[in-house]
N, C-alpha and C positions, 0 to 999 in steps of 0.2 A: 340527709342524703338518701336516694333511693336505691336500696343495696338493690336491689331487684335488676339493673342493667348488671348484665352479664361484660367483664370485655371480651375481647376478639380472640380467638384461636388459630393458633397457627396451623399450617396442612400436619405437621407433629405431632398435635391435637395438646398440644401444651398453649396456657393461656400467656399470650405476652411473648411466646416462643421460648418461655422461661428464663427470658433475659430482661425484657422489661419490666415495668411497674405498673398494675395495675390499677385507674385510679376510682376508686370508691363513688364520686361524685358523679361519674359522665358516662362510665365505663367503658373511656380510654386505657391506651397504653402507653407509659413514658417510656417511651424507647432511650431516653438519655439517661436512665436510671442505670442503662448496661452498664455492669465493669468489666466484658472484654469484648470486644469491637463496636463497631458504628454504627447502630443499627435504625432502619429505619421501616414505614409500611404502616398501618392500620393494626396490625398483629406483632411486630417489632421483627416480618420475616426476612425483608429484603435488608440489603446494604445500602448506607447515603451512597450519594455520589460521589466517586472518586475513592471508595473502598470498592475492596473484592476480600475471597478467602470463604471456608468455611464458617469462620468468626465475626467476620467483616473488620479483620485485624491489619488488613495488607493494607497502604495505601497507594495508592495506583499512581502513576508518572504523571507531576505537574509541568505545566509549562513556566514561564518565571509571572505571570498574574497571579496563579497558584491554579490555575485549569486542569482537573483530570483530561490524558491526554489531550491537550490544547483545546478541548471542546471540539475533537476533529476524529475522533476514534472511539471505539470500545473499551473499556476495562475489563480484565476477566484475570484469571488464575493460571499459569503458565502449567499444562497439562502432565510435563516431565519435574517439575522443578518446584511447581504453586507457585511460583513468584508471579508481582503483577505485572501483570506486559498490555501494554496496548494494541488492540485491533485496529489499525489506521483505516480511515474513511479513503477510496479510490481520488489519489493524486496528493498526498501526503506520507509522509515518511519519519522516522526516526523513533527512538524510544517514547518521547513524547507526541507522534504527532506531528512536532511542530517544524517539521520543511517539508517545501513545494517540493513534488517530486522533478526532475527534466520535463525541459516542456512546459511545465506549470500546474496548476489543480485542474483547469478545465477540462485541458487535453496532453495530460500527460503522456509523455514519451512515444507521443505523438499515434494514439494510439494503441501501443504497445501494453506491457506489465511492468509494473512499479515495485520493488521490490520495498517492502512494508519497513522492512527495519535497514536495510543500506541506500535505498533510492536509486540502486542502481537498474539500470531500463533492460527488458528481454526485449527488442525489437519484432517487431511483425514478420514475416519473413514466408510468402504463400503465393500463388497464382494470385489468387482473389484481394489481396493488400498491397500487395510489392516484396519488395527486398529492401528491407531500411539497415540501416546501418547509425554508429556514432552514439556520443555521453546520450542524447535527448532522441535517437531516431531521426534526425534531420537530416542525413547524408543516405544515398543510396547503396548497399552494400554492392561490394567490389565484384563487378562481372553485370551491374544491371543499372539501367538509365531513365531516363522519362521523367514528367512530373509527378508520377505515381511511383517510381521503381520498379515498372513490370515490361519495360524495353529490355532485354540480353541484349549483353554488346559481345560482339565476334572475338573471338577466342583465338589467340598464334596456337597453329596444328602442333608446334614444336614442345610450347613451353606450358602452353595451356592458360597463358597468363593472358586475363581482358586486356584486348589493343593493346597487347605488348607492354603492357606499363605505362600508357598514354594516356590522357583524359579521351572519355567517352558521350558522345551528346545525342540521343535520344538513336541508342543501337547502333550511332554512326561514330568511329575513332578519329580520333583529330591527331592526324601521327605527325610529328616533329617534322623539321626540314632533314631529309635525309634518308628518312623511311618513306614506304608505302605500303599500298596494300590493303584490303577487307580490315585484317587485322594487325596493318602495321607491322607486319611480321617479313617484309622484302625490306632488305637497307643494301642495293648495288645500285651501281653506276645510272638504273633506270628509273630512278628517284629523281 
């Protein structure tokens, strides 16, 4: 063997990061030689996959193939807690990952923000996007119309409530038989 290769040092300036084994012949490191966590790297300093932790002791959220975060997120160290939590990739959700957010992974919540661990959607809601509404952002929020959601529909002076509580179509209320008005907001005899 040619003791003369050195192995690899970790940024610690320890050889093997003092967790591996370092081997005589090549002067590698057996990162499998660890007895406490997973270790992996050229120097034994990074974590396999699907470990996080100081140790590379934690193992990070499978999916049921046995996927760190379904192959769809990050792993890392929950910053209050150290626990492993997944960083989900934009348009997935859950502890592991593994559900489409509303809407779906391409275009979830239609735009909007996916909520990384409940999947629940913050809708758009601006001049420049509309006013979305609903579970996935699909419906226009209540007071605005169009195929974008950026029509206001007319407002009753009284109640404040768009067309009266009537359905609305493109800033224009579609008032029941009975009513009238901008805003649906007359219901006498001149209906």
């Amino acid at each position: 063997p040619d003791c003369a290769t050195a192995c690899p040092t970790a940024a610690n300036g320890r050889v093997c990061n003092a967790v591996g084994a370092c081997q005589a012949l090549d002067g590698s490191c057996d990162c499998a030689a660890a007895t406490v966590g997973q270790w992996g790297g050229a120097a034994c300093d990074a974590c396999l996959a699907g470990w996080t932790g100081a140790n590379c002791s934690l193992q990070c959220p499978v999916d049921v193939q046995g996927l760190p975060c379904s192959g769809r997120g990050q792993c890392a160290s929950d910053a209050l807690t150290a626990a492993p939590v997944c960083a989900c990739e934009v348009g997935y959700f859950g502890p592991d990952c593994g559900q489409e957010c509303p809407g779906g992974a391409r275009f979830p919540c239609m735009g909007g923000n996916c909520d990384g661990i409940t999947g629940a959607c913050e809708c758009l809601r601006s001049p420049a996007f509309g006013y979305w509404d609903g579970a996935a952002c699909e419906a226009c929020l209540e007071g605005w119309s169009g195929p974008s959601c950026q029509i206001p529909c007319p407002r009753n002076p009284a109640t404040n409530a768009s067309c009266s509580g009537s359905p609305c179509d493109d800033g224009i209320c579609r008032c029941p038989q009975g009513s009238c008005g901008t805003s649906c907001n007359v219901t006498d005899f001149t209906c």
